[in-house]
TILUMPA-627230 format. One record per residue (C-alpha): residue number from 1; residue in one letter; x, y, z. Coordinates in nm, 4 decimals, padded with zeros to 6 digits. Last residue first. Layout:
# residues N
+-----+----+----------+----------+----------+
|   i | aa |        u |        v |        w |
+-----+----+----------+----------+----------+
| NUM |  A |        X |        Y |        Z |
...
+-----+----+----------+----------+----------+
***
This chain:
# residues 372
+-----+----+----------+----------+----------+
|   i | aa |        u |        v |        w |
+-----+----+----------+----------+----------+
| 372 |  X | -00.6840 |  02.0535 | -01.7137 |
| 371 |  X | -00.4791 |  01.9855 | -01.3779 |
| 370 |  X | -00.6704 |  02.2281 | -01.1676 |
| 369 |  X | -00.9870 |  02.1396 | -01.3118 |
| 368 |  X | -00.9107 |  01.7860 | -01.1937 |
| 367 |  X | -00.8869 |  01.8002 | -00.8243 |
| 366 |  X | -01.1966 |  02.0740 | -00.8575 |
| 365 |  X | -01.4029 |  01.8116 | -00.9951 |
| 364 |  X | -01.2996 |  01.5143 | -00.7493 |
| 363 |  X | -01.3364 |  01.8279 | -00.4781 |
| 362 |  X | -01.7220 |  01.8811 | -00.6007 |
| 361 |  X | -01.7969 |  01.5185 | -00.6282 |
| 360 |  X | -01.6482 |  01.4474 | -00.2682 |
| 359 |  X | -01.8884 |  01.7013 | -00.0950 |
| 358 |  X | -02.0496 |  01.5615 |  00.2011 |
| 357 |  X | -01.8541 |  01.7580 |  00.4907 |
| 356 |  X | -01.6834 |  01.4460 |  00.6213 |
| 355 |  X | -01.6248 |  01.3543 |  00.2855 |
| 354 |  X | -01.4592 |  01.6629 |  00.1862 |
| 353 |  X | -01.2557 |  01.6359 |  00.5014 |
| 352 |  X | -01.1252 |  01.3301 |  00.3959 |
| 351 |  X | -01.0409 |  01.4093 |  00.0274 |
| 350 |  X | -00.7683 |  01.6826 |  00.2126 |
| 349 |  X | -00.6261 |  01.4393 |  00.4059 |
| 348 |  X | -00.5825 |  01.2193 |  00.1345 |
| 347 |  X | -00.4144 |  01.4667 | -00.0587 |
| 346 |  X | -00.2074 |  01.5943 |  00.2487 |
| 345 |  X | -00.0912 |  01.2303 |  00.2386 |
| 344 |  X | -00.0491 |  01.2194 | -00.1127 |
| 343 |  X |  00.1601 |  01.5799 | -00.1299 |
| 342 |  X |  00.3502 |  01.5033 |  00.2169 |
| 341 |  X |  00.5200 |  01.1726 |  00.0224 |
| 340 |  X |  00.6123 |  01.3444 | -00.3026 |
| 339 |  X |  00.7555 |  01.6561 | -00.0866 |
| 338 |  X |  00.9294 |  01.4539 |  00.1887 |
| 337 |  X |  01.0563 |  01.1992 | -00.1381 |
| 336 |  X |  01.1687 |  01.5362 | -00.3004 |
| 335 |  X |  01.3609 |  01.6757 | -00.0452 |
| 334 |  X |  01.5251 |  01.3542 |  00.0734 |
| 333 |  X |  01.6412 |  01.2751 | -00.2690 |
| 332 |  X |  01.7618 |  01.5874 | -00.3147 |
| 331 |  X |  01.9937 |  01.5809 | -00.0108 |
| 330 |  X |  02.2130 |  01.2929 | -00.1556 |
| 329 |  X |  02.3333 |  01.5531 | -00.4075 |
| 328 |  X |  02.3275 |  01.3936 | -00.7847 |
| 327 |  X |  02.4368 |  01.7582 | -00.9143 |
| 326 |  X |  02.1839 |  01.7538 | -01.1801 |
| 325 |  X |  01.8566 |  01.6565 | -00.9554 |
| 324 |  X |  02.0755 |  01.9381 | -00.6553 |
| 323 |  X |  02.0723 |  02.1828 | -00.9265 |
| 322 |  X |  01.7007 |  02.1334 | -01.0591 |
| 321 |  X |  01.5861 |  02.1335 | -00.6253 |
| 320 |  X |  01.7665 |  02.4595 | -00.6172 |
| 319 |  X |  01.6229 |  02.6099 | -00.9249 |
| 318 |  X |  01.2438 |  02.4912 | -00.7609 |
| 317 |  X |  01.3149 |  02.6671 | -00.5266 |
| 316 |  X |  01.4130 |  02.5488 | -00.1078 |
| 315 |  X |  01.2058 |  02.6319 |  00.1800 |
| 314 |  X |  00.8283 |  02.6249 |  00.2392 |
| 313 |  X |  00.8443 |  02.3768 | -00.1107 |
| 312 |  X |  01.0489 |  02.1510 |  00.1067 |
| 311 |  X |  00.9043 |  02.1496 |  00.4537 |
| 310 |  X |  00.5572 |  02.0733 |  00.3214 |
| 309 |  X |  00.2802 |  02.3408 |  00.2919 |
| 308 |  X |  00.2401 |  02.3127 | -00.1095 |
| 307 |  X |  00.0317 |  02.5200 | -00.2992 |
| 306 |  X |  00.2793 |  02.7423 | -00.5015 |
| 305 |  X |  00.4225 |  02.3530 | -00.5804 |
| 304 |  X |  00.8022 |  02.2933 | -00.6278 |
| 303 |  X |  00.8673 |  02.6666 | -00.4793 |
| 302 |  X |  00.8568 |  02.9678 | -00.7285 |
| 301 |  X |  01.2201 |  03.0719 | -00.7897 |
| 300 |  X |  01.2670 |  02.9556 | -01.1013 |
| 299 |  X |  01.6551 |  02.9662 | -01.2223 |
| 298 |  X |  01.7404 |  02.6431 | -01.3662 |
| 297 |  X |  01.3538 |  02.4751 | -01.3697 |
| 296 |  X |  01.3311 |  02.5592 | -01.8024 |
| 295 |  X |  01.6221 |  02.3277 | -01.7937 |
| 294 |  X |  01.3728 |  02.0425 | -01.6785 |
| 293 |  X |  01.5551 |  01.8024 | -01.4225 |
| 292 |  X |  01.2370 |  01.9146 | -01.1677 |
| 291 |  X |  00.9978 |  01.6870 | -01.4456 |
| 290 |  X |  00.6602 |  01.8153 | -01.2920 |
| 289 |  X |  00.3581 |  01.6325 | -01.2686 |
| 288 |  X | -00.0140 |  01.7601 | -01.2478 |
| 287 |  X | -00.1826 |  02.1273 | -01.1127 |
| 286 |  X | -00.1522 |  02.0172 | -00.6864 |
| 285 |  X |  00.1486 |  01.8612 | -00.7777 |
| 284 |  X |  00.3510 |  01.5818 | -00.8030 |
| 283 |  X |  00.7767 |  01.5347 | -00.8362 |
| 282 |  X |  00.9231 |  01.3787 | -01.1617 |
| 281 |  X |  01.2827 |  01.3637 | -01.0869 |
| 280 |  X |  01.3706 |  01.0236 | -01.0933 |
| 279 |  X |  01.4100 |  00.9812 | -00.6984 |
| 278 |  X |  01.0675 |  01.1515 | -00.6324 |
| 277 |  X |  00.9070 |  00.8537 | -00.8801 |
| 276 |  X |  01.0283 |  00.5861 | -00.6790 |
| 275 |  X |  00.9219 |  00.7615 | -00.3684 |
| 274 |  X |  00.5435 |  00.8864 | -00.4609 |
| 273 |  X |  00.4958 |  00.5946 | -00.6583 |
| 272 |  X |  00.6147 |  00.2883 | -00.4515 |
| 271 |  X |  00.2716 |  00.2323 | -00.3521 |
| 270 |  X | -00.0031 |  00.1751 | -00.0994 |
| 269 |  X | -00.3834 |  00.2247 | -00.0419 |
| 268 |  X | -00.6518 |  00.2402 |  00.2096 |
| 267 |  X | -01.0290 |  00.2908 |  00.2110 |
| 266 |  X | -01.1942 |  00.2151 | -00.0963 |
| 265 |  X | -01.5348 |  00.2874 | -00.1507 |
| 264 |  X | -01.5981 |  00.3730 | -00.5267 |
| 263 |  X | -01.5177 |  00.7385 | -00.5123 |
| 262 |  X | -01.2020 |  00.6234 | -00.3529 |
| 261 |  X | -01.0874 |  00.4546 | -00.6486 |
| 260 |  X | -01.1217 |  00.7300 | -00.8665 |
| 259 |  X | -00.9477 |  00.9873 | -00.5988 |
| 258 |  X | -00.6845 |  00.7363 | -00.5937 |
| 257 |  X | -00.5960 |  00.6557 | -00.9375 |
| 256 |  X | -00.5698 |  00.9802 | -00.9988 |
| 255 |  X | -00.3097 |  01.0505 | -00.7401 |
| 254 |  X | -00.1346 |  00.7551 | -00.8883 |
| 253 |  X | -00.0910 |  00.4246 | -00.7560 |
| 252 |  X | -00.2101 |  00.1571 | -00.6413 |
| 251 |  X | -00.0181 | -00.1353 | -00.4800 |
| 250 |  X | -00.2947 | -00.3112 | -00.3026 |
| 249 |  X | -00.6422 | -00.1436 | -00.2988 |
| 248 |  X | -00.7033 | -00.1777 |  00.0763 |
| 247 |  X | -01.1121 | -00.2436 |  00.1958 |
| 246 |  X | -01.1254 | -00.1988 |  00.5962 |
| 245 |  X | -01.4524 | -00.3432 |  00.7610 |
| 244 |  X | -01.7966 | -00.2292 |  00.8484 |
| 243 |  X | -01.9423 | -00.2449 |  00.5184 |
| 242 |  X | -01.8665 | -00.5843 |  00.3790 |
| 241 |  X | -01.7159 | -00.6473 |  00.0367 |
| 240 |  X | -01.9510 | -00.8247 | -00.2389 |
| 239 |  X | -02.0478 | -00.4657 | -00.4111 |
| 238 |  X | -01.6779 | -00.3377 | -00.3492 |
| 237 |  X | -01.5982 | -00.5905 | -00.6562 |
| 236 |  X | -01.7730 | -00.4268 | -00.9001 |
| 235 |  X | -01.6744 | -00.0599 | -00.8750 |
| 234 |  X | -01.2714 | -00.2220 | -00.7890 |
| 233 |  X | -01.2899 | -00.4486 | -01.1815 |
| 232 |  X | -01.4594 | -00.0975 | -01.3534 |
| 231 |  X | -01.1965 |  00.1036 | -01.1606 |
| 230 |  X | -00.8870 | -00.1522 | -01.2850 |
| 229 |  X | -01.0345 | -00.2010 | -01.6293 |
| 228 |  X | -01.0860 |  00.1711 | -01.7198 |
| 227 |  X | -00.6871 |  00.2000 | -01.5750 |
| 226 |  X | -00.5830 | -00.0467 | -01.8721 |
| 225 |  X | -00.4276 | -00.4210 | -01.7112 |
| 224 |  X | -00.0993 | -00.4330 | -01.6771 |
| 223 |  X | -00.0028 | -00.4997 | -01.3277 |
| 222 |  X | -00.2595 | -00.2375 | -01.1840 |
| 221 |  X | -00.4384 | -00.4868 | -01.0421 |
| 220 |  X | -00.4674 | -00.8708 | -00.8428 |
| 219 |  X | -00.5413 | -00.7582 | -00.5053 |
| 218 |  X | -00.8083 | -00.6358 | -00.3764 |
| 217 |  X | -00.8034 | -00.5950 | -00.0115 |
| 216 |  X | -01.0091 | -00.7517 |  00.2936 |
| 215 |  X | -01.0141 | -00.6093 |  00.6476 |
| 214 |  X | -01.0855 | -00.8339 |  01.0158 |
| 213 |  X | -01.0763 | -01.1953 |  00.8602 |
| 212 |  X | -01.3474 | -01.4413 |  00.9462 |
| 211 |  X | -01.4666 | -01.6038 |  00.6728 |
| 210 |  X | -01.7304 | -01.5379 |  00.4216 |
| 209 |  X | -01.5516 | -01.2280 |  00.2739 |
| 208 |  X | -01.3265 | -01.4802 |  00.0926 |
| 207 |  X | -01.5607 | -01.6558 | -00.0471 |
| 206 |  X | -01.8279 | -01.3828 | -00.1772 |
| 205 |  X | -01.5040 | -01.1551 | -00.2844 |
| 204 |  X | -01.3188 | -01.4631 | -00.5024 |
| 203 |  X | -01.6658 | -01.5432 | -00.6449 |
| 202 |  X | -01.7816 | -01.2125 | -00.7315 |
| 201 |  X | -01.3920 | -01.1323 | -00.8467 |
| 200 |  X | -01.3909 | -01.4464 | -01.0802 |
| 199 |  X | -01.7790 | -01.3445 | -01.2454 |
| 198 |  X | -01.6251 | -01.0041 | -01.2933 |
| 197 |  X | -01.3240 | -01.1241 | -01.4877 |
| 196 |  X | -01.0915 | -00.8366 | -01.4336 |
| 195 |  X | -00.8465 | -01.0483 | -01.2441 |
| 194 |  X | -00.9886 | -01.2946 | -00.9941 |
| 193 |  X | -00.8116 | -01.1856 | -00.7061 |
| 192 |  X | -00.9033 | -01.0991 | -00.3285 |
| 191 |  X | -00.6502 | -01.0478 | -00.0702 |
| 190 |  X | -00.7594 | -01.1461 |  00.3046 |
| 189 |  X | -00.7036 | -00.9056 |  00.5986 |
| 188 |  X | -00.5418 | -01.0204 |  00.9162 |
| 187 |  X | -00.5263 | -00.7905 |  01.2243 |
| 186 |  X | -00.1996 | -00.8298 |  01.5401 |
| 185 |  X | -00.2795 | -00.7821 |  01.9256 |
| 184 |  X | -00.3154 | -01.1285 |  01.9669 |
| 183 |  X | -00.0471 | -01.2406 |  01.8069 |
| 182 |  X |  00.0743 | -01.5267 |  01.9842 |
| 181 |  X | -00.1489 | -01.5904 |  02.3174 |
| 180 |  X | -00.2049 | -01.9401 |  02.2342 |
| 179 |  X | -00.5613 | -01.8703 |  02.1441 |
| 178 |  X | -00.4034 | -01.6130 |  01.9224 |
| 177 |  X | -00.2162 | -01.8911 |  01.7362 |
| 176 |  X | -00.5794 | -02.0915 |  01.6805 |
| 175 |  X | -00.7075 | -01.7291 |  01.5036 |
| 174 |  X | -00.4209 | -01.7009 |  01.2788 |
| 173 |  X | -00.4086 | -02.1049 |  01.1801 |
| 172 |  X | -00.7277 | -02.1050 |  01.1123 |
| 171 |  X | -00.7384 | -01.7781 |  00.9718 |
| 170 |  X | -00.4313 | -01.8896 |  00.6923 |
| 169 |  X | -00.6350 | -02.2223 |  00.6147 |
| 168 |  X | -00.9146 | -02.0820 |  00.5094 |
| 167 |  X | -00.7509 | -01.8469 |  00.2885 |
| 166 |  X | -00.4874 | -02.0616 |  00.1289 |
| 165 |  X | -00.8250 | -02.2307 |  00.0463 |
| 164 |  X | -00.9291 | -01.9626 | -00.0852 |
| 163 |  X | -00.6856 | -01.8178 | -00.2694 |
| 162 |  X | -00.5767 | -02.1656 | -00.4413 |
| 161 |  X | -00.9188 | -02.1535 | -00.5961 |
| 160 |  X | -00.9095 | -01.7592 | -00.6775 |
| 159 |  X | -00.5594 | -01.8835 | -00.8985 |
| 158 |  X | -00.6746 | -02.1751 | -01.0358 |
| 157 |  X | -00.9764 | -01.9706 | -01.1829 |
| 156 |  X | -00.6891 | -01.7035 | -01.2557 |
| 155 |  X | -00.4620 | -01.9516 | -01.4477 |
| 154 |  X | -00.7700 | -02.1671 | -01.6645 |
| 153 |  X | -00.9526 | -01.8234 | -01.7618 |
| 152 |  X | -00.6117 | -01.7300 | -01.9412 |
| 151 |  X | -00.3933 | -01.4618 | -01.8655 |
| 150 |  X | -00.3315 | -01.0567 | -01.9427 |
| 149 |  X | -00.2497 | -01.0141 | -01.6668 |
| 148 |  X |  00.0339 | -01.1185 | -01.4432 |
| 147 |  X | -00.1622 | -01.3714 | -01.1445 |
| 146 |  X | -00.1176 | -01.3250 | -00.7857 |
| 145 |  X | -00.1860 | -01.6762 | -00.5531 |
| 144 |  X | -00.2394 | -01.5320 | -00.2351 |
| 143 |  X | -00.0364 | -01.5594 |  00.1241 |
| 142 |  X | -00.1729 | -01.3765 |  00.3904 |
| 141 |  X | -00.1632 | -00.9792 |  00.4645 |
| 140 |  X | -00.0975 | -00.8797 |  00.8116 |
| 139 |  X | -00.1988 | -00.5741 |  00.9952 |
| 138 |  X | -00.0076 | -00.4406 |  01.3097 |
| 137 |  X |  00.2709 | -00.5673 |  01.1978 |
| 136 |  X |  00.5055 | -00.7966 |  01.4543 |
| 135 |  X |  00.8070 | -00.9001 |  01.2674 |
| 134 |  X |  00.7750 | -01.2094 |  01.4048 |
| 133 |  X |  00.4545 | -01.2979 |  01.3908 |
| 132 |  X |  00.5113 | -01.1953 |  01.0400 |
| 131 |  X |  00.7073 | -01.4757 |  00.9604 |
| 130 |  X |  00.4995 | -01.6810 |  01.1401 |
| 129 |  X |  00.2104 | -01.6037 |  00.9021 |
| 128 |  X |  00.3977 | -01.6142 |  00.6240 |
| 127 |  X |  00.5122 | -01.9680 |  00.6830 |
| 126 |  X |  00.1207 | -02.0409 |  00.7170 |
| 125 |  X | -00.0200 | -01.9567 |  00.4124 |
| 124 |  X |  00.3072 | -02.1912 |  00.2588 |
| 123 |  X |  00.6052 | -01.9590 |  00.1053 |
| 122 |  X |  00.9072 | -02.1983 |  00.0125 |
| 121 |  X |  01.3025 | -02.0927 | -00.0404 |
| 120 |  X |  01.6086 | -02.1984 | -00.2457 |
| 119 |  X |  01.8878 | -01.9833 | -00.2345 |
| 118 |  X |  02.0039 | -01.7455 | -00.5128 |
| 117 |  X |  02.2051 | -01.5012 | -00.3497 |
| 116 |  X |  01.9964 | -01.1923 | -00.3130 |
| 115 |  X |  01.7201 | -01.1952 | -00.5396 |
| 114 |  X |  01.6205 | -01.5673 | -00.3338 |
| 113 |  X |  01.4920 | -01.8466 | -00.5230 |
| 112 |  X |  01.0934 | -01.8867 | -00.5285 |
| 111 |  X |  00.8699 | -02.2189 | -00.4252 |
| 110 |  X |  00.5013 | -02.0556 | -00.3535 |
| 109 |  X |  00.2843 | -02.2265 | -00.1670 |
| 108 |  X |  00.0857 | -02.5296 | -00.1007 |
| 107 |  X | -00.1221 | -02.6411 | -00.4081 |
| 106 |  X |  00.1866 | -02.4858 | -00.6034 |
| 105 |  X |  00.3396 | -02.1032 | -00.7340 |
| 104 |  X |  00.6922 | -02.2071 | -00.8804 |
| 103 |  X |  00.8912 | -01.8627 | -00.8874 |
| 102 |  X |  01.2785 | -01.8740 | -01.0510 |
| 101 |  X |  01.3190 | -01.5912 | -01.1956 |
| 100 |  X |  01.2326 | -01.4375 | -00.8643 |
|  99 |  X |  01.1615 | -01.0590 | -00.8106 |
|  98 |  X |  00.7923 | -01.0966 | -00.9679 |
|  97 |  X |  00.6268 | -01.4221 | -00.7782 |
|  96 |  X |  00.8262 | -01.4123 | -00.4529 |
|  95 |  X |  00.7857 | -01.0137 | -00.4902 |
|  94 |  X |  00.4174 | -01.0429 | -00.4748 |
|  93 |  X |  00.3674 | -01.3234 | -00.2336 |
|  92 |  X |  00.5511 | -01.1650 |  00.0317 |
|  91 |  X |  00.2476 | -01.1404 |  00.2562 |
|  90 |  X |  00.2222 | -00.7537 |  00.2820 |
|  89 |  X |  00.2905 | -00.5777 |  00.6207 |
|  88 |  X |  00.1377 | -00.3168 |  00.7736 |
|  87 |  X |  00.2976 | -00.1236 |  01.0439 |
|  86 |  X |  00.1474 |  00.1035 |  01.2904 |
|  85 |  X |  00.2404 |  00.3896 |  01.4908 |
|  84 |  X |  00.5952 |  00.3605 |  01.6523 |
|  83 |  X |  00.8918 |  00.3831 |  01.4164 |
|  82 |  X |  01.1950 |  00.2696 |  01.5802 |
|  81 |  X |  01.2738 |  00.0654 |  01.2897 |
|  80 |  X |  01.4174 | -00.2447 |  01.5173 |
|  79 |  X |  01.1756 | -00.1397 |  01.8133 |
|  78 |  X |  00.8655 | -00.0987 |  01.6104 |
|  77 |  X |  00.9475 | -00.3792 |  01.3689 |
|  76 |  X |  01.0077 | -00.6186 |  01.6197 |
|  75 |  X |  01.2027 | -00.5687 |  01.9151 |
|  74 |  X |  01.5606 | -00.6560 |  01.8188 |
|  73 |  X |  01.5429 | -01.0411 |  01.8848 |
|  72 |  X |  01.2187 | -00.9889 |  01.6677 |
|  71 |  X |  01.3708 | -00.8573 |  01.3473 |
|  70 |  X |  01.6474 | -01.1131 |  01.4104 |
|  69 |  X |  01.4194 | -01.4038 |  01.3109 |
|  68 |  X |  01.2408 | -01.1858 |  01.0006 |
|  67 |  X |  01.6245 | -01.1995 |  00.8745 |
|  66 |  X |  01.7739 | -00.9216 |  00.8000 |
|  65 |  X |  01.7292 | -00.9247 |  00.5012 |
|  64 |  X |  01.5765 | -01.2619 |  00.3130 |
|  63 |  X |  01.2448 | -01.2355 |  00.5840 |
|  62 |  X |  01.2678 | -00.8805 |  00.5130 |
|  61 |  X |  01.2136 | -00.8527 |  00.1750 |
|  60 |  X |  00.9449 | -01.1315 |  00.1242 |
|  59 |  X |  00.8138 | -00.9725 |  00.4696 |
|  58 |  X |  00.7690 | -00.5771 |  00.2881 |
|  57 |  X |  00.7085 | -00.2981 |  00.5015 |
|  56 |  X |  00.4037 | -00.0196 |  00.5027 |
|  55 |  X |  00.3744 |  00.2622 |  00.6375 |
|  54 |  X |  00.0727 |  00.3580 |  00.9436 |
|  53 |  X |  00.0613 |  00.6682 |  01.1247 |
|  52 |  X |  00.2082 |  00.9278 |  00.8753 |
|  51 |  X |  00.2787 |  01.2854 |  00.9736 |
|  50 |  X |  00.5072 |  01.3858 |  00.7415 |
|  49 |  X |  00.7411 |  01.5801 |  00.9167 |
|  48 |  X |  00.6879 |  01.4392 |  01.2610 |
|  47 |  X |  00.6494 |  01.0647 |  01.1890 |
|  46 |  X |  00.8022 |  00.9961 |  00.8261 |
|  45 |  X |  01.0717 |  01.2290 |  00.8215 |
|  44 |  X |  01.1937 |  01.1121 |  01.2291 |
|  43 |  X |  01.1854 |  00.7620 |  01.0919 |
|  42 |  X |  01.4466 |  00.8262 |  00.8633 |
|  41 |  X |  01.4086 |  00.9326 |  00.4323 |
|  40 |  X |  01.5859 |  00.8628 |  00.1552 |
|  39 |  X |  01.4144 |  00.5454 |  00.0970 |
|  38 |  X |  01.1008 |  00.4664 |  00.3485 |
|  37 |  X |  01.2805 |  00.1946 |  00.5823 |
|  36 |  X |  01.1657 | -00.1266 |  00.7102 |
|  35 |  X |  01.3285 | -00.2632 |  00.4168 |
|  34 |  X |  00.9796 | -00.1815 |  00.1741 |
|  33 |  X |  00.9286 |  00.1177 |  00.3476 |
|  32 |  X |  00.6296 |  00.1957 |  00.1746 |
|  31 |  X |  00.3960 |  00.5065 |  00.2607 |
|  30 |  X |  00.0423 |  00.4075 |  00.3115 |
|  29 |  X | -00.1704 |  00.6024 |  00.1542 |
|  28 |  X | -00.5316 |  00.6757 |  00.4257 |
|  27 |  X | -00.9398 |  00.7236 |  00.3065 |
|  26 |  X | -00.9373 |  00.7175 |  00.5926 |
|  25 |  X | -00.7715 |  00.8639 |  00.9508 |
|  24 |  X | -00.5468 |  00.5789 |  01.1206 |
|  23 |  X | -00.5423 |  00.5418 |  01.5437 |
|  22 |  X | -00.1869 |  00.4319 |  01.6395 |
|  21 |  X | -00.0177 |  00.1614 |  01.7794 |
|  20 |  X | -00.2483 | -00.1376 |  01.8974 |
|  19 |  X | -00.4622 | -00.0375 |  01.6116 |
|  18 |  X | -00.7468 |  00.2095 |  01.5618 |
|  17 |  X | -00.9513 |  00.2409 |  01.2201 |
|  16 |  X | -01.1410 |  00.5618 |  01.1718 |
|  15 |  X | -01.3392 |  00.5736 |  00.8847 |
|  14 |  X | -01.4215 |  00.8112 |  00.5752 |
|  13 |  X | -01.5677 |  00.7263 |  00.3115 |
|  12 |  X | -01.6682 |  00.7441 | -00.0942 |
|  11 |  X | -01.9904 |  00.5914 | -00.1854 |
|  10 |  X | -02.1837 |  00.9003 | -00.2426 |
|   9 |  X | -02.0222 |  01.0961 |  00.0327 |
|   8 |  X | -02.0091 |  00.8717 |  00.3398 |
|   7 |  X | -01.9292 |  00.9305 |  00.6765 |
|   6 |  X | -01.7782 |  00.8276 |  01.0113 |
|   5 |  X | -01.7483 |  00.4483 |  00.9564 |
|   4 |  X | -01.5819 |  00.2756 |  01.2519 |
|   3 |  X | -01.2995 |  00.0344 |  01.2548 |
|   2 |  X | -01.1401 | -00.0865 |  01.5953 |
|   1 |  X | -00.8610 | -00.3416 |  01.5863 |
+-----+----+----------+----------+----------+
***
């Protein structure tokens, strides 16, 4: 992996990083195809409508189905999905700990039942590892302990503990597997927790940041915590994160969540959002949210978003888009995840080239004029 850093506008930037599949613009959302699949849409959406060069998929969820084993007797994830820029993959560690009613973090992994049919199964750091050896992402996440907040200073000083030495022994095993020619053209980033404790995150960051690993996220928010506590918890954490490597806020989030937390140096992001929300009827736009099942939508003829260059809003009303949302048609859900999905990434596209041109604080103003 190649990362460079083109620009900086206060402490918001813009970097190239280049994988073994596609070279990735930043500040970049990664769409998620949590089945190696972004719902509603195929691979042909996602590369030449959209645009996107890196999406992410899920090995908790792919290890159960098909079978992480399979997804390399068919190619890997480029071959299987027959998406060809770059995947990133998360560790499983997140849906091992929330999907499972069963979920038994320990000193070496995570013990979790299966959603599916209820088998028994074990995440160590280095399980995951092979697992996504297999599935062959371009960037791979490593196994962390995730903590639900609120929760006590006992749990997430166990939790940054476990982290670490997960951690150390996840690049160990990483770098001695390239040696062996395994994954050599595969990038590890390291998840740092600690909750909102600032005094946790320092020490989390300063450890973890220590070692080897080619990008670091923060892990750990927006899973409950109040949106003051999440920017406040990312502001202080960047401090301890090095320059000249990715930084990935993991599983965030709204629009306004990313312009805040690219103003304080992150880099890369995922979420369901854009998709889940596109399903339930509440597309985004450049002005705020819209609710397209609204009766006061029945006969507008204005597009989704007056603003809006994707294939959608260039085509169909926002009266058709209410009728299909009533009428359950398969096709809305298409429409709206393109439009959802083509609104962040334009988004992002659009902070970049404020960056590049040194004027992030007057777009973050404008961004939010036009939703007052």
């Amino acid at each position: 992996m190649e990362f460079t850093l083109e620009k900086t506008s206060g402490n918001a930037r813009a970097c190239i990083l280049k994988t073994a599949h596609s070279t990735i613009q930043t500040p970049v959302f990664m769409p998620v195809g949590t089945l190696g699949s972004v719902k509603a849409l195929d691979m042909n959406d996602v590369l030449n409508t959209l645009g996107a060069e890196i999406i992410l998929a899920n090995t908790y969820h792919m290890y159960l189905r098909p079978g992480d084993t399979t997804v390399a007797k068919m190619g890997k994830l480029h071959n299987f999905t027959k998406f060809p820029k770059s995947f990133l993959t998360d560790s499983g560690g997140f849906q091992a700990f929330s999907l499972s009613d069963i979920s038994k973090p320990k000193e070496n992994g995570i013990e979790f039942r299966s959603h599916i049919d209820g088998s028994k199964h074990f995440f160590t750091p280095k399980k995951v590892i092979d697992i996504q050896h297999n599935l062959g992402s371009d960037i791979m996440m490593i196994l962390d302990d995730l903590v639900a907040l609120p929760a006590t200073q006992e749990r997430i000083k166990l939790s940054i503990e476990r982290t670490t030495a997960w951690a150390e022994e996840s690049i160990e095993y990483f770098r001695a597997k390239q040696q062996e020619g395994v994954g050599v053209e595969q990038n590890i980033f390291a998840i740092i927790q600690g909750g909102t404790d600032k005094a946790f995150r320092t020490k989390s960051a300063t450890e973890l940041c220590a070692l080897d690993y080619d990008g670091f996220a923060i892990g750990g928010l927006s899973v409950g915590e109040l949106n003051n506590e999440m920017y406040d918890t990312v502001e202080h954490t960047v401090k301890y994160m090095p320059e000249d490597k990715p930084r990935y806020l993991m599983g965030v989030g709204t629009p306004e969540d990313l312009i805040e937390n690219i103003e304080r140096g992150i880099d890369m992001f995922d979420c369901v959002m854009p998709t889940r929300n596109a399903r339930n009827g509440t597309l985004f736009t450049s002005f705020g949210r819209i609710n397209i099942k609204g009766a006061k939508f029945k006969e507008d003829e204005a597009p989704i978003d007056p603003e809006c260059q994707c294939l959608t809003c260039q085509t169909y009303s926002r009266a058709y888009m209410n009728h299909l949302f009533r009428a359950r048609e398969i096709t809305y859900f298409r429409l709206a995840t393109i439009h959802n999905l083509h609104y962040y990434l334009n988004l992002m596209r659009e902070v970049r080239e404020a960056i590049l041109k040194d004027r992030f604080a007057e777009y973050k103003k404008e961004f939010y004029a036009k939703r007052a």
